[in-house]
C-alpha positions as CSV (number, residue, x, y, z in Angstrom):
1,X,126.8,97.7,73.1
2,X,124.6,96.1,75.2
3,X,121.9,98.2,77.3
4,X,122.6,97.9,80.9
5,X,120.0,96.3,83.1
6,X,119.7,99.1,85.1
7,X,119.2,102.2,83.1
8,X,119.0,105.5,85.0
9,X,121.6,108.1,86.8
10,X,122.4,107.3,90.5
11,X,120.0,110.6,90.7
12,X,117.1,109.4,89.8
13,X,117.5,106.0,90.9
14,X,117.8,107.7,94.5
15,X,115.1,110.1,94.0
16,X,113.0,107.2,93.0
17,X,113.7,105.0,95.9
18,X,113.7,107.9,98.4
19,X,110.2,109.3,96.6
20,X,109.0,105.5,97.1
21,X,110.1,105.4,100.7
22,X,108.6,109.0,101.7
23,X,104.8,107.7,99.9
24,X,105.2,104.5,101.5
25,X,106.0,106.1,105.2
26,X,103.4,108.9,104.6
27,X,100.7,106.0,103.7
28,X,102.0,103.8,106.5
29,X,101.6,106.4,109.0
30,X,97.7,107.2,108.2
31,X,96.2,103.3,108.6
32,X,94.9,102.4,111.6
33,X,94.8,99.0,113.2
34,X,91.8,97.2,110.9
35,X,94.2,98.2,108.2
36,X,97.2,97.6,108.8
37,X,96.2,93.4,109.9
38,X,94.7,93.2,106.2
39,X,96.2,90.3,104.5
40,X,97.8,91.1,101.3
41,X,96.3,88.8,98.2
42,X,99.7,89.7,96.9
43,X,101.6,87.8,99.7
44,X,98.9,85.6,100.7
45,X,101.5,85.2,104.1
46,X,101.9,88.5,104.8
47,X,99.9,91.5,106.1
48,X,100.0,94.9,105.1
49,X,102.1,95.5,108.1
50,X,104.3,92.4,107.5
51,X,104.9,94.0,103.9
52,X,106.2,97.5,106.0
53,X,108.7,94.9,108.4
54,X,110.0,93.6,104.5
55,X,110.4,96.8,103.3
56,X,112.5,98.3,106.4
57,X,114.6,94.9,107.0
58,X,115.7,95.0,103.7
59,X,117.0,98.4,104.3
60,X,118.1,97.3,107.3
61,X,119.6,94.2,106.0
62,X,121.6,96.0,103.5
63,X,123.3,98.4,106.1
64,X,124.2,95.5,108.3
65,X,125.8,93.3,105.6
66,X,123.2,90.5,106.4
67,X,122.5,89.5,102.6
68,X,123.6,86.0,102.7
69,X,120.2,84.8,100.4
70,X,119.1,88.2,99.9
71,X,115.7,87.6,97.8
72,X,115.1,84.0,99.1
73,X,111.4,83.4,101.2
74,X,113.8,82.5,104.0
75,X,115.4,86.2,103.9
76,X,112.5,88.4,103.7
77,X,110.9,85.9,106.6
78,X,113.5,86.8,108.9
79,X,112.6,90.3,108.4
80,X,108.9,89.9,109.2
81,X,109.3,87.9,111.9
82,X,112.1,90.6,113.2
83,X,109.7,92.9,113.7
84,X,106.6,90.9,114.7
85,X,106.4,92.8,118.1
86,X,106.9,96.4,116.5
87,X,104.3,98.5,115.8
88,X,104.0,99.5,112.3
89,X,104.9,103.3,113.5
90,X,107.7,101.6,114.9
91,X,108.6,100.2,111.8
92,X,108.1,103.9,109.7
93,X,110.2,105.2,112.1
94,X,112.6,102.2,111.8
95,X,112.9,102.5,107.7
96,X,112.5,106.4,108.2
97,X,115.8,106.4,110.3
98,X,117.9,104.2,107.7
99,X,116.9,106.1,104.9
100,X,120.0,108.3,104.5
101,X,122.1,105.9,104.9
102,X,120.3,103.4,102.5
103,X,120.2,106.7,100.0
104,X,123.7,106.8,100.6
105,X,124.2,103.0,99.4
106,X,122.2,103.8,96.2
107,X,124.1,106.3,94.9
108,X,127.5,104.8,95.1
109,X,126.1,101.4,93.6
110,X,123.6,103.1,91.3
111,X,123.5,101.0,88.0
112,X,125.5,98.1,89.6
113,X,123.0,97.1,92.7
114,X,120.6,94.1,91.9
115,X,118.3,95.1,89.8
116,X,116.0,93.2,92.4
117,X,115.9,96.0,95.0
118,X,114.7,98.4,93.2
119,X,111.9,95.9,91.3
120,X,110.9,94.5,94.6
121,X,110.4,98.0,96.3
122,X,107.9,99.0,93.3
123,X,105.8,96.1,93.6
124,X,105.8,95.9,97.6
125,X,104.5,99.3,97.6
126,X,101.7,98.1,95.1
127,X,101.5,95.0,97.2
128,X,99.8,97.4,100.0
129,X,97.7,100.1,98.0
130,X,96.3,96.4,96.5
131,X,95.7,95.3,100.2
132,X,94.4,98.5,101.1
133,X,91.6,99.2,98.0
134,X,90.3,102.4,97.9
135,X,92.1,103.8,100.5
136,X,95.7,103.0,98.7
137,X,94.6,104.2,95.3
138,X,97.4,106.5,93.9
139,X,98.8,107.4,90.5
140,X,101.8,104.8,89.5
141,X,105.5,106.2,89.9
142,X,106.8,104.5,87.4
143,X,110.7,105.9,88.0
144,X,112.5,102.7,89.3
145,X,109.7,100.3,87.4
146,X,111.3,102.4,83.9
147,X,114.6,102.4,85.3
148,X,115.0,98.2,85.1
149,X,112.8,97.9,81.7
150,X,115.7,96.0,80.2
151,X,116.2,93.8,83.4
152,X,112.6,92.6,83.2
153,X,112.6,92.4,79.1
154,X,115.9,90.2,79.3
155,X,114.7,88.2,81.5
156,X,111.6,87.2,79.9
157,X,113.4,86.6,76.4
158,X,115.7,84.1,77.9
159,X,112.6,82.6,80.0
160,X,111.5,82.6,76.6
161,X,113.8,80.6,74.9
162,X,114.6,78.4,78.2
163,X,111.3,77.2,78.7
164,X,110.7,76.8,74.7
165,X,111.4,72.9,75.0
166,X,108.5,72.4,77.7
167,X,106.1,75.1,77.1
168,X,106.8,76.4,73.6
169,X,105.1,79.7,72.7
170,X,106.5,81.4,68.9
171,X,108.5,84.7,69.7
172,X,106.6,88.6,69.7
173,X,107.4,91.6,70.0
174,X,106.4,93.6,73.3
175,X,105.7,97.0,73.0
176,X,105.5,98.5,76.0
177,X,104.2,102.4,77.1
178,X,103.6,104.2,80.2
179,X,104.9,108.0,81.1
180,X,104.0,109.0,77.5
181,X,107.0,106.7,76.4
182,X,107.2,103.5,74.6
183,X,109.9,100.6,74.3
184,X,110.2,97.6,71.8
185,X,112.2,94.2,73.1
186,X,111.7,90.9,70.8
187,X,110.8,88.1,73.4
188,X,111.9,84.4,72.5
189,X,114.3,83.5,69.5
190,X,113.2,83.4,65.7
191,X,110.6,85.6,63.9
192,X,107.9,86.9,66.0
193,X,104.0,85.7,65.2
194,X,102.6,88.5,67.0
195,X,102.9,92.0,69.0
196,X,101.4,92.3,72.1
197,X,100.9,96.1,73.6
198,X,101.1,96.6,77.3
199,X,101.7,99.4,79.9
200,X,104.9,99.1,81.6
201,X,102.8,99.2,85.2
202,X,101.0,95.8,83.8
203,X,104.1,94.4,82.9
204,X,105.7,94.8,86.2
205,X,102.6,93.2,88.1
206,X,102.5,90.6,85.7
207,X,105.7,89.6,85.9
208,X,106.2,89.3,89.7
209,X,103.0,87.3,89.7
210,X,100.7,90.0,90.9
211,X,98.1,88.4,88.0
212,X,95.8,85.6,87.6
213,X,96.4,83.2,85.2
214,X,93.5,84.2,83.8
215,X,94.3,87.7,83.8
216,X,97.4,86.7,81.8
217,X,95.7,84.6,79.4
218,X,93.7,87.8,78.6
219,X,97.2,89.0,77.4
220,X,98.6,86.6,75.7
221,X,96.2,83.9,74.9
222,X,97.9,81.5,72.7
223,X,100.7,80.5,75.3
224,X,101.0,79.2,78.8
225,X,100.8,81.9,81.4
226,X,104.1,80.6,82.9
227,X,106.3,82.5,79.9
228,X,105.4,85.7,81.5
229,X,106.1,85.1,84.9
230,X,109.2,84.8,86.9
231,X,107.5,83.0,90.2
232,X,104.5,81.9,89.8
233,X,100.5,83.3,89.0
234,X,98.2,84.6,91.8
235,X,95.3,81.9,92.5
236,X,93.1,84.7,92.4
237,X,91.9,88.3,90.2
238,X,94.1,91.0,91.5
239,X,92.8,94.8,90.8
240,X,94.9,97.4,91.5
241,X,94.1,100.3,93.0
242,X,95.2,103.2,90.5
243,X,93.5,106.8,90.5
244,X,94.9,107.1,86.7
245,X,95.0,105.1,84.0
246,X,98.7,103.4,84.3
247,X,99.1,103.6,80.6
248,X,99.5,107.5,80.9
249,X,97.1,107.3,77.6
């Protein structure tokens, strides 16, 4: 049987998304204006109160039926540009007011939505404790990040074995920890050379390109950088701001 690509009860795939929401809201509702016009390193385009308009309009979006190109640049544009002449309490209150409803959507779809939404959501709210330093530092939820583990692992093994021709790169094994759990996935076809060991909060910045290629190189240094991401590297270092070690070690 294969393991679905979401894996976690409509429960706690709600409780994670609304738990998300309500940090994201309370956060969003402390910054004042010097904050929230910081640029996000993360989405070089975007501020951190852009990154709030995304998070609402997709929300939004999914209520109204507008996904036509849901996860294109184009989409999540239309959403920031939507809301250019909101204030970002507006905005809270905006997301705040579709949450229910959103909640609602989540639990009848649970293990069937995209896989997407709940990935994206994680690493936008990173996106802004990045933007914001210090003053976003937090302790990773890992909930919805742990809840499409097998998403994220099947993707990169068939990146793997796609991009094999071009970039090469022998197979490994990824171990992977965080919440005082660990996971094994083989990545790429044949025997694997090697084992590389990384927190499952590392893995999901990595993967959405919230890492240097430098920073990636540090993790796997005898292939290209590109086998471990799905868009493409940051230009730049990106520190996160944690308060814990994301490990859970």
């Amino acid at each position: 049987m294969t393991e679905a690509d979401v894996n976690a009860t409509p429960d706690e795939l709600v409780d994670g998304y609304r738990s998300l929401r309500t940090r994201c809201l309370s956060l969003g509702r402390q910054l004042n204006d010097e904050q929230t016009a910081l640029m996000s390193p993360c989405c070089p385009a975007w501020s951190v109160k852009d990154l709030f308009a995304h998070m609402s309009g997709v929300a939004s979006d999914i209520l109204s039926g507008n996904t036509e190109g849901a996860a294109t640049e184009a989409w999540a544009d239309a959403q920031v540009a939507a809301r250019a002449d909101l204030t970002l309490a507006e905005i809270c209150n905006e997301w705040e007011s579709n949450g229910q409803a959103v909640d609602d959507v989540v639990q009848a779809f649970s293990n069937n939505f995209p896989p997407q939404f709940y990935i994206d959501a994680w690493t936008h709210e990173w996106d802004i404790r990045q933007a914001l330093g210090s003053d976003g530092a937090a302790a990773p939820d890992l909930t919805l990040l742990r809840a499409v583990r097998p998403f994220l692992t099947k993707a990169l093994h068939q990146r793997a074995i796609d991009m094999a021709p071009t970039l090469g790169g022998d197979a490994f094994e990824l171990v992977l920890m965080g919440d005082g759990e660990q996971w094994t996935a083989q990545i790429g076809e044949g025997e694997p050379s090697s084992t590389i060991e990384l927190s499952l909060f590392e893995l999901g910045r990595i993967t959405m390109g919230r890492r240097s290629a430098r920073q990636i190189r540090a993790v796997r240094p005898d292939a290209d950088p590109a086998l471990l991401v799905f868009w493409t590297a940051n230009d730049s270092d990106i520190v996160d701001p944690t308060s814990v070690d994301p490990t859970g070690a």
